[in-house]
DSSP file (Angstrom, degrees, kcal/mol; ACC not computed):
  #  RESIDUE AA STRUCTURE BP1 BP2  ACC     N-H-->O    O-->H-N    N-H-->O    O-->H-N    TCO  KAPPA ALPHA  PHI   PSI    X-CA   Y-CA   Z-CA
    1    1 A X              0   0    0      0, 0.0     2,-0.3     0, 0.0    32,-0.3   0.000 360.0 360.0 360.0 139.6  -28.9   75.8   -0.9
    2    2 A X    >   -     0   0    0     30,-4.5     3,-1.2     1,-0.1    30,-0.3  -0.528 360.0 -80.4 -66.4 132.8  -28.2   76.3    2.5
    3    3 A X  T 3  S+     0   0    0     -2,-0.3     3,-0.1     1,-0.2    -1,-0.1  -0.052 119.7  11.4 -31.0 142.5  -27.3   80.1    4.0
    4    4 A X  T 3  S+     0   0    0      1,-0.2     2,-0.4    -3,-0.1    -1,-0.2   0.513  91.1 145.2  46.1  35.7  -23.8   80.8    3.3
    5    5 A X    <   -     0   0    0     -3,-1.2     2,-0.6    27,-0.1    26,-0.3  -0.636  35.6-152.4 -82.6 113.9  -23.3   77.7    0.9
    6    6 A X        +     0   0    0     24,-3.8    23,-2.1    -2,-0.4     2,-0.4  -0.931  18.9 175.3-108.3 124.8  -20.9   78.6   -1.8
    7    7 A X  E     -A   28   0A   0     -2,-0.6     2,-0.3    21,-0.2    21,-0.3  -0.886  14.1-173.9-126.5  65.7  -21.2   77.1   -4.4
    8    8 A X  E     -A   27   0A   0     19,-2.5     2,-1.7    -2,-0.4    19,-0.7  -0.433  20.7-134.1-125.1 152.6  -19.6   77.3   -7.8
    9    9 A X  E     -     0   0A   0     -2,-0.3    17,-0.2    17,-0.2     3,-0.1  -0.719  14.6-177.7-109.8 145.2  -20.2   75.6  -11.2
   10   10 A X  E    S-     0   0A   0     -2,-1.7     2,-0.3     1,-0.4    -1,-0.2   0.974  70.9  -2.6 -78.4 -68.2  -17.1   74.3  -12.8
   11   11 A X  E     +A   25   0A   0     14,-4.0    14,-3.9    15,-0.1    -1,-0.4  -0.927  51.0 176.8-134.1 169.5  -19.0   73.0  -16.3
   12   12 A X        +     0   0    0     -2,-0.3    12,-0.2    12,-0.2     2,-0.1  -0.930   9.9 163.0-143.5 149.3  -22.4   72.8  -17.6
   13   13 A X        +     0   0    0     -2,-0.3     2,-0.3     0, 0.0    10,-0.3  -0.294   2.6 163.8-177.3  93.3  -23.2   71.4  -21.3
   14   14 A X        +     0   0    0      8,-0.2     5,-0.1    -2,-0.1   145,-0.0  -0.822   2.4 161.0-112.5 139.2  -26.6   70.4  -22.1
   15   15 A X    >   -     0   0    0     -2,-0.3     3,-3.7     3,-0.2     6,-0.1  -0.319  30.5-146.6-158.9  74.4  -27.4   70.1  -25.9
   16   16 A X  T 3  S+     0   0    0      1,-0.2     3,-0.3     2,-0.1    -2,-0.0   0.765  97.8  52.8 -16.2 -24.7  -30.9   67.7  -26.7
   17   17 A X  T 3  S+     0   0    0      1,-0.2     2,-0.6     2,-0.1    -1,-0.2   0.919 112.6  39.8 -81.1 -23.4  -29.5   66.4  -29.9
   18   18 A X    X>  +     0   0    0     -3,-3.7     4,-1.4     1,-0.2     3,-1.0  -0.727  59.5 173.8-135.7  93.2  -26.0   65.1  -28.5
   19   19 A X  G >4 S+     0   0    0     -2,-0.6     3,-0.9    -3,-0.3    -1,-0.2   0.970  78.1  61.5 -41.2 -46.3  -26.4   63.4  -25.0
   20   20 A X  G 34 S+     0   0    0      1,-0.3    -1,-0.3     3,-0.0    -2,-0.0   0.547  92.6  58.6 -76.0  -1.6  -22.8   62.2  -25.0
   21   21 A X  G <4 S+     0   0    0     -3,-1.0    -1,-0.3    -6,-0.1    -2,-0.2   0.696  89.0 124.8 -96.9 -24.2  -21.4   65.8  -25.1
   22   22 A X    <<  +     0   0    0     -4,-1.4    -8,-0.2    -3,-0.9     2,-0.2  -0.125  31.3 152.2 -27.4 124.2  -23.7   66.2  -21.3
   23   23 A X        +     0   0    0    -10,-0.3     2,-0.4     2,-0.0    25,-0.2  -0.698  21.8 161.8-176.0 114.6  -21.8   67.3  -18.7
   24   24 A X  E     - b   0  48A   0     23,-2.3    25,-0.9   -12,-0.2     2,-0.3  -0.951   7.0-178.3-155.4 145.2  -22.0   69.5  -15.0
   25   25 A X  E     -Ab  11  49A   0    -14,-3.9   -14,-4.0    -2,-0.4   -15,-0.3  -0.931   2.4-173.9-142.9 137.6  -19.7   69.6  -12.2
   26   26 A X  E     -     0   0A   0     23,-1.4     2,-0.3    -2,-0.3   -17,-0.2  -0.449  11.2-154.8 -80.8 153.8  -20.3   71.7   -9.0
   27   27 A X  E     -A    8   0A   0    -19,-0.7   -19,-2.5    -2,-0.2    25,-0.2  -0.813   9.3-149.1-124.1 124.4  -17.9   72.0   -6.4
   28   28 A X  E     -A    7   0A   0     23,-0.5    25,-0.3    -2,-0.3   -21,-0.2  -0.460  14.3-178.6 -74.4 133.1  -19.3   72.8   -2.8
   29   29 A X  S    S-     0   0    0    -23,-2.1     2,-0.2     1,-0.6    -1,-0.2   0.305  71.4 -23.3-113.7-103.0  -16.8   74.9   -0.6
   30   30 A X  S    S+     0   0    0    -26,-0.1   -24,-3.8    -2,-0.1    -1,-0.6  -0.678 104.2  55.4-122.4 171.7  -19.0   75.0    2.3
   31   31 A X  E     -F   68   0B   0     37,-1.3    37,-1.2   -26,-0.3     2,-0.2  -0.944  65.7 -88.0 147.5-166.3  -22.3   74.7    2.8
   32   32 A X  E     -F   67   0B   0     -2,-0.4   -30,-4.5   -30,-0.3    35,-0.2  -0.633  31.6-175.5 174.0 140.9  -25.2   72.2    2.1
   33   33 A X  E     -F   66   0B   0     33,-1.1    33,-0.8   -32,-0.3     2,-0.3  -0.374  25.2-137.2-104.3-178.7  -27.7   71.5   -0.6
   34   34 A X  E     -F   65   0B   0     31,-0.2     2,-0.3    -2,-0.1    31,-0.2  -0.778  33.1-179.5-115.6 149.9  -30.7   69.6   -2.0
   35   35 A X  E     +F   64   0B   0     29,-1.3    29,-1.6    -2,-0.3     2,-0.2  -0.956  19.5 178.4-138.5 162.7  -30.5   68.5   -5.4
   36   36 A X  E     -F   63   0B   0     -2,-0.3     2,-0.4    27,-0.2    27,-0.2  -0.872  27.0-139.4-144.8 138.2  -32.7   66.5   -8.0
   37   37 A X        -     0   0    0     25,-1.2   121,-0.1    -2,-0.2   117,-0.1  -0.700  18.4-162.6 -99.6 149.4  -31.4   66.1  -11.2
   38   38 A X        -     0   0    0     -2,-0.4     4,-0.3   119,-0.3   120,-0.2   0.542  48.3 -30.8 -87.3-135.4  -33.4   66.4  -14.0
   39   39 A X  S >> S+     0   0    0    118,-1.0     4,-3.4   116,-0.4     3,-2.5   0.969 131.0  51.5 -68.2 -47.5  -33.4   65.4  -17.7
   40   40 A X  H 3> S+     0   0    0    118,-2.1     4,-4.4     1,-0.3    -1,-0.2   0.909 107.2  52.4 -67.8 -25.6  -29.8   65.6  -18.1
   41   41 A X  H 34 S+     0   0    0      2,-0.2    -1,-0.3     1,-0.2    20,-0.3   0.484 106.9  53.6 -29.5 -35.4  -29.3   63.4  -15.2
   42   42 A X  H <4 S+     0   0    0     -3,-2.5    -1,-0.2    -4,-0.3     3,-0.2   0.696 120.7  33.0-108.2 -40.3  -31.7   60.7  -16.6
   43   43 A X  H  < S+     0   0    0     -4,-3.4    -2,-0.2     1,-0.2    -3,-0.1   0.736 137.0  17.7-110.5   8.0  -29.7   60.6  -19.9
   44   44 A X  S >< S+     0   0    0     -4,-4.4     3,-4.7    -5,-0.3     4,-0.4  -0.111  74.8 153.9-140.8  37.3  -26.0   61.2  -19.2
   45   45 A X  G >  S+     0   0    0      1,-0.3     3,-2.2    -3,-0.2    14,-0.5   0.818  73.9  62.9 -42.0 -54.2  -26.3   60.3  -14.8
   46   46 A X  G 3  S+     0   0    0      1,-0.3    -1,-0.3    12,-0.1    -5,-0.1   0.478  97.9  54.9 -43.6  -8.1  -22.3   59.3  -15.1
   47   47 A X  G <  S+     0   0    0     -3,-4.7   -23,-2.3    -6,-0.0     2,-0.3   0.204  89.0  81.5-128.3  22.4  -21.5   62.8  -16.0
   48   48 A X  E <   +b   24   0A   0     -3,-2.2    11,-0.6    -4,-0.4     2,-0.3  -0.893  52.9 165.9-110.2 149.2  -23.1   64.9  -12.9
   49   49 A X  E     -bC  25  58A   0    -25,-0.9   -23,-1.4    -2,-0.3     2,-0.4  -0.932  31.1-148.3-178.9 152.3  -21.0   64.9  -10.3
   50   50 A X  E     - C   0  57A   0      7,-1.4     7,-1.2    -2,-0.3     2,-0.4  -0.843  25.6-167.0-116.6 128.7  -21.0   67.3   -6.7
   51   51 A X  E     + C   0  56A   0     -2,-0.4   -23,-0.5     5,-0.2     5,-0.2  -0.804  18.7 158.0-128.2 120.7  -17.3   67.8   -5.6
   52   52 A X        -     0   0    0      3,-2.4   -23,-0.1    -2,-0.4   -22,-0.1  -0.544  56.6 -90.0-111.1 169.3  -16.4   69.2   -2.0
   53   53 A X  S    S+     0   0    0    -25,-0.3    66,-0.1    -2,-0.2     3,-0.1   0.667 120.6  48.8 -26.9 -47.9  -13.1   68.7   -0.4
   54   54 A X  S    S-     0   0    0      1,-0.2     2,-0.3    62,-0.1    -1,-0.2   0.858 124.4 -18.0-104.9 -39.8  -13.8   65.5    1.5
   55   55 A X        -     0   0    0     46,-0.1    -3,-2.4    61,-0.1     2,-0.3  -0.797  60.1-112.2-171.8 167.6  -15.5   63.2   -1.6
   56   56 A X  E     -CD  51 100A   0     44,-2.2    44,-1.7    -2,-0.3     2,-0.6  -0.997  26.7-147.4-139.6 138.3  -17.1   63.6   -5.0
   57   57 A X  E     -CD  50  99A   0     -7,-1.2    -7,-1.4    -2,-0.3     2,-0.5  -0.876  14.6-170.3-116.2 103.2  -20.6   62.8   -5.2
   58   58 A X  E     -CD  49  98A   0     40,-3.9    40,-3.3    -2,-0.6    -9,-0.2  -0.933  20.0-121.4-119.3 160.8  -22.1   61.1   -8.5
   59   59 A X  E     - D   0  97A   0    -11,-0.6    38,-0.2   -14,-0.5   -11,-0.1   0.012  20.9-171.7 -80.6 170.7  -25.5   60.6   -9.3
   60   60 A X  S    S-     0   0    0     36,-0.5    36,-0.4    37,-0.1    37,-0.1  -0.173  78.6 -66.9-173.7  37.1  -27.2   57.6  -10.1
   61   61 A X  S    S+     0   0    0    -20,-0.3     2,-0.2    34,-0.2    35,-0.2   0.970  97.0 134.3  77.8  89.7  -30.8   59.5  -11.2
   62   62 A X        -     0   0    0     33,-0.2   -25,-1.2     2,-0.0     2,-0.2  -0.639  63.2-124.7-132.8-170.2  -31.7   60.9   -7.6
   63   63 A X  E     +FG  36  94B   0     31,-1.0    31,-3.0    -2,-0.2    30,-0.3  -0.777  47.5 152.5-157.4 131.7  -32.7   63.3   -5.1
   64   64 A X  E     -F   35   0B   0    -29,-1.6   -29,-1.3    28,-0.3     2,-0.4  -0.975  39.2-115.6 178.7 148.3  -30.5   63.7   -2.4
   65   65 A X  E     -F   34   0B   0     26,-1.7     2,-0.6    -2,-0.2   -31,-0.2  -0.757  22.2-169.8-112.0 123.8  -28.9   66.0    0.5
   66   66 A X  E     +F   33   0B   0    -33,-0.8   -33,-1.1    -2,-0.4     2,-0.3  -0.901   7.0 174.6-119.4 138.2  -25.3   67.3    0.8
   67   67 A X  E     -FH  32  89B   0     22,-0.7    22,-1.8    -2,-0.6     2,-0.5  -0.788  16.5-167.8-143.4 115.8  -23.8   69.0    3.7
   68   68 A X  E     -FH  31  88B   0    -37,-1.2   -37,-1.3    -2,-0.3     2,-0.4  -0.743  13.9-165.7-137.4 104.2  -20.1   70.1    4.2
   69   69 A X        +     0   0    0     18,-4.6    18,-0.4    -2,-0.5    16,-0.0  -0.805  17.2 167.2 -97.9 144.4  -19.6   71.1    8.3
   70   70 A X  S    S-     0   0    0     -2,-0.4    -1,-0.1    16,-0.2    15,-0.1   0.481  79.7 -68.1-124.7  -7.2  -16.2   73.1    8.5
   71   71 A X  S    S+     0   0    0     16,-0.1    14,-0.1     0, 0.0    -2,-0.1   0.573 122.7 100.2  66.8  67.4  -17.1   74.0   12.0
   72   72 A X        +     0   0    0    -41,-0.1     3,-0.1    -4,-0.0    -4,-0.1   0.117  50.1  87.2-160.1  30.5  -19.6   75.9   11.0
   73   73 A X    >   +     0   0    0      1,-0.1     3,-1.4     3,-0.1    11,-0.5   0.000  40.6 124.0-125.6  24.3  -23.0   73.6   11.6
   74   74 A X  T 3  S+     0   0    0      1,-0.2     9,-0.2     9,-0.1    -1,-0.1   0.430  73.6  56.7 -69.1  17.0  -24.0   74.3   15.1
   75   75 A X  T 3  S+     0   0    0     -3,-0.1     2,-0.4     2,-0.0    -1,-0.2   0.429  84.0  96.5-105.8 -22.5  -27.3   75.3   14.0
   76   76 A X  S <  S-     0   0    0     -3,-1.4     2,-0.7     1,-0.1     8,-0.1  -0.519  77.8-115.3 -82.5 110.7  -28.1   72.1   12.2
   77   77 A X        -     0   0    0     -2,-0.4     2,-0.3     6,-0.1    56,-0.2  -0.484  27.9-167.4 -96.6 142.0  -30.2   69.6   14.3
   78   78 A X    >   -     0   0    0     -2,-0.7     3,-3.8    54,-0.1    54,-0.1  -0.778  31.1-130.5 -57.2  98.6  -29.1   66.5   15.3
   79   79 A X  T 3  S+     0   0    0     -2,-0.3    -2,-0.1    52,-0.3    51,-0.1   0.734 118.5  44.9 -43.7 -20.3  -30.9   63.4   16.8
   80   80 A X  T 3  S-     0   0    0      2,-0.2    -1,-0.2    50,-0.1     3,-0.1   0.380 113.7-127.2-105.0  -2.9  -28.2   63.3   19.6
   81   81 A X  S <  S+     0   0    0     -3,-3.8     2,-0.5     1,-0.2    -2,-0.1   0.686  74.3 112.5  77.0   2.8  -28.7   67.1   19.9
   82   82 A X  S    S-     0   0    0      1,-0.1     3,-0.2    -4,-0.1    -2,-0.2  -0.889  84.1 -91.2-125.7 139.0  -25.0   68.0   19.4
   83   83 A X        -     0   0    0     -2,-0.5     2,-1.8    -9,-0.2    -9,-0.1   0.149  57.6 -95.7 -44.9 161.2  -23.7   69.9   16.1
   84   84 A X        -     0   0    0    -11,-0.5    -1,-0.1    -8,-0.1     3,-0.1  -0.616  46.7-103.9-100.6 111.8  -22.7   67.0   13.2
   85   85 A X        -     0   0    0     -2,-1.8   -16,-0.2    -3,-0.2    -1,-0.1   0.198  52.1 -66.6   5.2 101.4  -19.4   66.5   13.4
   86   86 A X  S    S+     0   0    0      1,-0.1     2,-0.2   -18,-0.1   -16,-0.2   0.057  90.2  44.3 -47.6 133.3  -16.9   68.2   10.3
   87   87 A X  S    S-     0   0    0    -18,-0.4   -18,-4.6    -3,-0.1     2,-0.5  -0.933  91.9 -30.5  90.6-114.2  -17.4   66.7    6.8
   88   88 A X  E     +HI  68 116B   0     28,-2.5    28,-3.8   -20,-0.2   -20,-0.2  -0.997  49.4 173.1-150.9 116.4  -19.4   65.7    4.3
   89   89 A X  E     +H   67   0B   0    -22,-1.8   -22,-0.7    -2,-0.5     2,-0.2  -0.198   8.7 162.4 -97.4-173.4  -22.7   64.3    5.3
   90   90 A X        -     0   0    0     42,-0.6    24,-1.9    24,-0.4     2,-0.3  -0.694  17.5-168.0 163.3 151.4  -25.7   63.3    2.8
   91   91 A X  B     -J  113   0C   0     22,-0.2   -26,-1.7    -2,-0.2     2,-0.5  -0.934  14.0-137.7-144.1 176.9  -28.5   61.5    2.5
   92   92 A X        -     0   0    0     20,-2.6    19,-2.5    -2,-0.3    20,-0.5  -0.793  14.0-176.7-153.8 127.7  -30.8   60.4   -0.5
   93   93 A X  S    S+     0   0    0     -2,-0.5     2,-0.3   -30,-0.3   -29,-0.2   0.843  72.5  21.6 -75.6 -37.6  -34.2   60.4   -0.6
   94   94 A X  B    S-G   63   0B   0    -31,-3.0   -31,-1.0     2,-0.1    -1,-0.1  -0.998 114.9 -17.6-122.9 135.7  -34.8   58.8   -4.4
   95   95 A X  S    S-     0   0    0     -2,-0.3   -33,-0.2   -33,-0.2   -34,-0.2  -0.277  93.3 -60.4  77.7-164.5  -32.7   56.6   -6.5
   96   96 A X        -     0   0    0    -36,-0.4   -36,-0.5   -35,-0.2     2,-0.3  -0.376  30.5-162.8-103.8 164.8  -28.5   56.5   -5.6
   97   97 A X  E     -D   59   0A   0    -38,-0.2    11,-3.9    -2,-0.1     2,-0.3  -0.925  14.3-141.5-143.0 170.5  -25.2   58.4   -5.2
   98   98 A X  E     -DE  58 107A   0    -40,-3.3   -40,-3.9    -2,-0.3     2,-0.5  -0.994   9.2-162.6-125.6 141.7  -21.8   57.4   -5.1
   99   99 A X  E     +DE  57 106A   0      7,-2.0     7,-1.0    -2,-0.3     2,-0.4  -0.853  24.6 171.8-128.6 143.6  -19.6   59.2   -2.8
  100  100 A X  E     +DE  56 105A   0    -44,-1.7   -44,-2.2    -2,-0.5     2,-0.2  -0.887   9.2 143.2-136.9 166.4  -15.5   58.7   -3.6
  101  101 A X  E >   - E   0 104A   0      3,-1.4     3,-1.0    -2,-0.4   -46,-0.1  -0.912  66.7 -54.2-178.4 174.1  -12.1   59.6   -2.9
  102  102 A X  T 3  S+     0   0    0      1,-0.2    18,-0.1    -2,-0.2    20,-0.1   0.662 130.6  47.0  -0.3 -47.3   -8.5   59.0   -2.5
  103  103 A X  T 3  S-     0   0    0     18,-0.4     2,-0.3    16,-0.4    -1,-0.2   0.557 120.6 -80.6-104.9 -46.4   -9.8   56.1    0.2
  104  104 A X  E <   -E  101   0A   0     -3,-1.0    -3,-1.4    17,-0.3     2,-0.3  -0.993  46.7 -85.3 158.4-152.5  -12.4   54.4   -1.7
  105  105 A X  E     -E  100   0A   0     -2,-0.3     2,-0.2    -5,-0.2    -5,-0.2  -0.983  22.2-154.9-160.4 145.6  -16.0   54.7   -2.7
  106  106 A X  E     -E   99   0A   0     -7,-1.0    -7,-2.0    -2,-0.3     2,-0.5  -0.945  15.8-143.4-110.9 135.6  -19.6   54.0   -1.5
  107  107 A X  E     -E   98   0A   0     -2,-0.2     2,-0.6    -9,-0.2    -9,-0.2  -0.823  23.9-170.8 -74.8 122.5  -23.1   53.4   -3.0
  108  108 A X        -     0   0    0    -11,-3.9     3,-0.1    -2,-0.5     6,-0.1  -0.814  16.8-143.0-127.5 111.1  -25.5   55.1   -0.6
  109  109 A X    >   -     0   0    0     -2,-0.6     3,-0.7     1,-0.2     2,-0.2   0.347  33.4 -69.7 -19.7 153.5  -29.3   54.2   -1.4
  110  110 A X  T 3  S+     0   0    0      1,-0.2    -1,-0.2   -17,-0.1   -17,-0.2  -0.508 128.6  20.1 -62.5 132.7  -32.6   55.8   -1.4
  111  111 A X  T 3  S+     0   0    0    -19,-2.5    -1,-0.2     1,-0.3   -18,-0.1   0.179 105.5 116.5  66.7   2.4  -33.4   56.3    2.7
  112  112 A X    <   -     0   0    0     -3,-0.7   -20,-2.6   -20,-0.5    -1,-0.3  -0.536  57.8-138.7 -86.2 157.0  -29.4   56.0    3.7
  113  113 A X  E     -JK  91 126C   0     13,-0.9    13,-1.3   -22,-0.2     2,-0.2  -1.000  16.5-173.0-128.6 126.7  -27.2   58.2    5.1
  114  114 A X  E     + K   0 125C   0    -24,-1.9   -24,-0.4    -2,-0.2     2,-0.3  -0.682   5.9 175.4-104.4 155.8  -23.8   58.5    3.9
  115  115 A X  E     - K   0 124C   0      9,-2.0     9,-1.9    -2,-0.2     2,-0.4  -0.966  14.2-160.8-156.9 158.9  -20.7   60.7    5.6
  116  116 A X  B     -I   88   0B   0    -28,-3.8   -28,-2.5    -2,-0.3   -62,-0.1  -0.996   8.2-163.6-141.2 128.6  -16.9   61.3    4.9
  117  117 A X  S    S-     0   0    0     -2,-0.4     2,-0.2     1,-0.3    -1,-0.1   0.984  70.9  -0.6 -76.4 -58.1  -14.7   62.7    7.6
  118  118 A X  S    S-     0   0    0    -64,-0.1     3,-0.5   -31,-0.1    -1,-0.3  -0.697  72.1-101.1-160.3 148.1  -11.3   63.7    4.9
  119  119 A X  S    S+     0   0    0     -2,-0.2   -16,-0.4     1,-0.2   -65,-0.1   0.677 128.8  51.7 -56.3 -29.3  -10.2   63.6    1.6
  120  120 A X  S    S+     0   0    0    -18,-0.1    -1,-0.2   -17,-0.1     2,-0.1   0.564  94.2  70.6 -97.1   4.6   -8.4   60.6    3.4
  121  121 A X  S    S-     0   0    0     -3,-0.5   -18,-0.4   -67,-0.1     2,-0.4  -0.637  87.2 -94.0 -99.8 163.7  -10.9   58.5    5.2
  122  122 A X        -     0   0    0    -19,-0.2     2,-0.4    -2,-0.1   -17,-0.1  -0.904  24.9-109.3-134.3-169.0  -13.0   56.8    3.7
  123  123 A X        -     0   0    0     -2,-0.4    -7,-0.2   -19,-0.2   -24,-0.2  -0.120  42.7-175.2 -34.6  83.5  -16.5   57.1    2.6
  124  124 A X  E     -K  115   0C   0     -9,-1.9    -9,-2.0    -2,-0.4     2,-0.3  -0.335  33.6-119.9-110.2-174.1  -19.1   55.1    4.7
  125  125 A X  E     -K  114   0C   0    -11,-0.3     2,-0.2    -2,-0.0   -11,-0.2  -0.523  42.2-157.6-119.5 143.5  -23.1   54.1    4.9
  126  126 A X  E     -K  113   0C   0    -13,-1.3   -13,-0.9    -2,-0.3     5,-0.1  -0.970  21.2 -95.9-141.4 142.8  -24.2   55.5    8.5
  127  127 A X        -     0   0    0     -2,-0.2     3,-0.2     1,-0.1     4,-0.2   0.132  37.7-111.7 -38.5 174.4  -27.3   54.3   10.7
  128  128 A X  S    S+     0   0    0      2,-0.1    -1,-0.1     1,-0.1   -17,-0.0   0.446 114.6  60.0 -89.1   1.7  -30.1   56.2   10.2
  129  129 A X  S    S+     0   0    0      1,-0.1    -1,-0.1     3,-0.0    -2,-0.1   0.457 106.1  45.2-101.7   7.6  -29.8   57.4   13.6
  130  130 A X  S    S+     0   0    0     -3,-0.2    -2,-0.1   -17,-0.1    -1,-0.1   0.416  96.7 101.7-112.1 -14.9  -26.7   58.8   13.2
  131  131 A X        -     0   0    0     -4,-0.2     2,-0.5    -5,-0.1   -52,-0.3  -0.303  62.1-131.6 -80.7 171.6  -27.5   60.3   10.1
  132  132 A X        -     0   0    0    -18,-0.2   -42,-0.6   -42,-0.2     2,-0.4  -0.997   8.4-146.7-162.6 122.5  -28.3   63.9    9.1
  133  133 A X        -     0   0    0     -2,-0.5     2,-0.4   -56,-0.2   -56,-0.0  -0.657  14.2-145.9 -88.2 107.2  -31.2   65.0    7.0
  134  134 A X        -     0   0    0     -2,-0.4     2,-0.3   -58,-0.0   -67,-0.1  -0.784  29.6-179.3 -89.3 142.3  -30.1   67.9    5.2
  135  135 A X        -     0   0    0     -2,-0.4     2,-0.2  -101,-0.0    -3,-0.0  -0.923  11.2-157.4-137.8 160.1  -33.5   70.0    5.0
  136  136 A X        -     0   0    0     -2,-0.3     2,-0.2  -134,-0.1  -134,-0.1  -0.603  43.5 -63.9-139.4 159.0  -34.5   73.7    3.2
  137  137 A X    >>  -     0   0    0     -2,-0.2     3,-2.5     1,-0.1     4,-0.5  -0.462  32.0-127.6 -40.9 115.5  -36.9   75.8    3.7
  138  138 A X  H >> S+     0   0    0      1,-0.3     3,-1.8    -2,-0.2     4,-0.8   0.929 112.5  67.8 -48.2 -52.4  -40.9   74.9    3.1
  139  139 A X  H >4 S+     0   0    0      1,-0.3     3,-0.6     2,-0.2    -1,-0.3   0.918 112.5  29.9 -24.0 -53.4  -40.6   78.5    0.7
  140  140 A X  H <4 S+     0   0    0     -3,-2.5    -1,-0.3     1,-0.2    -2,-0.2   0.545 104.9  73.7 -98.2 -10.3  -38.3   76.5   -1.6
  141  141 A X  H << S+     0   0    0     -3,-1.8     8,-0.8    -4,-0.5     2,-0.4   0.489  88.9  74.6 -99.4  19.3  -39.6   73.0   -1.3
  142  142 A X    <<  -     0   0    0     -4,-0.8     7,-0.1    -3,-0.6     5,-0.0  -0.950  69.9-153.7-106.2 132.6  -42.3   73.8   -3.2
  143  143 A X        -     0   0    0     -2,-0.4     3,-0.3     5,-0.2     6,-0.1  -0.003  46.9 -88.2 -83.2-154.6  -42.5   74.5   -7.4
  144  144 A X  S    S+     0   0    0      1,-0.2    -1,-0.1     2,-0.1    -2,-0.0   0.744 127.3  52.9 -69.3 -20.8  -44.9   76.5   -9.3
  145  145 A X  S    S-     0   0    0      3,-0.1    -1,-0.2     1,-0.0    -3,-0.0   0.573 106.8-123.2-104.6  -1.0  -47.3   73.4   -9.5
  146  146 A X  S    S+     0   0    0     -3,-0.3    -2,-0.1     2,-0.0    -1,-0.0   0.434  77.1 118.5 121.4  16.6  -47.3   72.9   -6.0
  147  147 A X  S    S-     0   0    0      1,-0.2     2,-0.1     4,-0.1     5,-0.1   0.699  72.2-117.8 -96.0   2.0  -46.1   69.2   -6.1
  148  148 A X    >   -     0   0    0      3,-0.1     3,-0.6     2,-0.1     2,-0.4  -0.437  44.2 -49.3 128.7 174.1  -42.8   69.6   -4.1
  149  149 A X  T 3  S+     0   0    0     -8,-0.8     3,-0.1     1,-0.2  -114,-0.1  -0.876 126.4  16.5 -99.7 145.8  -39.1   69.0   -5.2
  150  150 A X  T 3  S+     0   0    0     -2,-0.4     2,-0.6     1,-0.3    -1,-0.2   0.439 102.9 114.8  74.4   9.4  -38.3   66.0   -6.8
  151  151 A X    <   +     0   0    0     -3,-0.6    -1,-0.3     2,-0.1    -4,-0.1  -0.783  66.5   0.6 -99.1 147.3  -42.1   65.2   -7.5
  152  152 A X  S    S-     0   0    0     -2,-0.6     2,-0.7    -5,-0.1    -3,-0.0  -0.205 111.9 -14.7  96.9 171.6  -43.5   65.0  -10.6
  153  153 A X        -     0   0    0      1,-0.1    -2,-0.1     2,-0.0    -3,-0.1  -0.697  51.9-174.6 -52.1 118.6  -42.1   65.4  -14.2
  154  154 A X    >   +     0   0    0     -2,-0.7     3,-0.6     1,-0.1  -115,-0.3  -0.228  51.0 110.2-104.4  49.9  -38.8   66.9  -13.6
  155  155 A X  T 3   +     0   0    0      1,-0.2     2,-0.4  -117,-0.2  -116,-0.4   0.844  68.4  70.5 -74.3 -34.8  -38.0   67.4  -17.6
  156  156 A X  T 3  S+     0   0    0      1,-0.2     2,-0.4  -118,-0.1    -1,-0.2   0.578  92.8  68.1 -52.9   3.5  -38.4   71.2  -17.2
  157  157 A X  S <  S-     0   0    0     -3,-0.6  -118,-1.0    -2,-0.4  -119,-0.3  -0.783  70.2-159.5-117.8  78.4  -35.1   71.0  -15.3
  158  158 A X              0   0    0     -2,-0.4  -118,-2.1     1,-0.3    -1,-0.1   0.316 360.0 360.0  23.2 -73.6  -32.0   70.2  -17.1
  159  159 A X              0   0    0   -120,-0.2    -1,-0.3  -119,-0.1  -135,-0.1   0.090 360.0 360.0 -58.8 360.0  -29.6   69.1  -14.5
């Protein structure tokens, strides 16, 4: 997570014997993440889901970047150099998401960048030169086995 990201989880419900009872929803107030979903992700993907204000984000077995400007991302760089512009940005590095709302709904791809202005726009695919690479700290992007996040086995992770 990014500094002053809030964050909250709504549900979680992981249980190896009964997939179909799998189930966690976030909702982002402001902020910005990384995620990779793990095992549950690989056997119940339809029932992870990210929700911020502007869109709801479901998973589609990935690794992927969320970032919610409120006016509060002038720190965050930019190819054009100028802070990115309030809502909900993302990008995804492996596999899919879908980003939805009121307004409609988008697939955005492994190396796309997706963004949503309002709960009432909608959701679009954005060049990559418009798009914004949410990124963490090298501290965090590494695990204990030193292959990175979203490398590797990720059953040790749950989500």
């Amino acid at each position: 997570m990014r500094p002053g990201t809030q964050l909250k989880i709504e549900n979680y419900a992981y249980n190896a014997a009964k997939p179909e009872s799998d189930n966690v929803v976030m909702s982002m107030f402001k902020g910005g993440l990384r995620a990779v979903t793990g095992l549950l992700g690989k056997r119940s993907r339809e029932k992870v889901s990210f929700q911020t204000e502007t869109a709801t984000i479901g998973i589609r077995g990935t690794h992927f970047g969320a970032l919610l400007c409120q006016n509060d991302c002038s720190g965050v760089p930019t190819t054009g150099g100028q802070a990115p512009a309030n809502g909900l940005h993302v990008d995804v590095t492996s596999g899919a998401i879908t980003m939805s709302n009121g307004a409609g709904s988008v697939q955005i791809n492994a190396g796309q960048f997706g963004y949503v202005a309002s709960a009432g726009s909608q959701p679009t695919v954005v060049p990559p030169q418009q798009g914004i690479q949410v990124t963490m700290p090298s501290s965090i992007s590494k695990d204990k086995g030193g292959r990175g996040v979203g490398k590797g086995d990720a059953a040790g992770c749950k989500m």
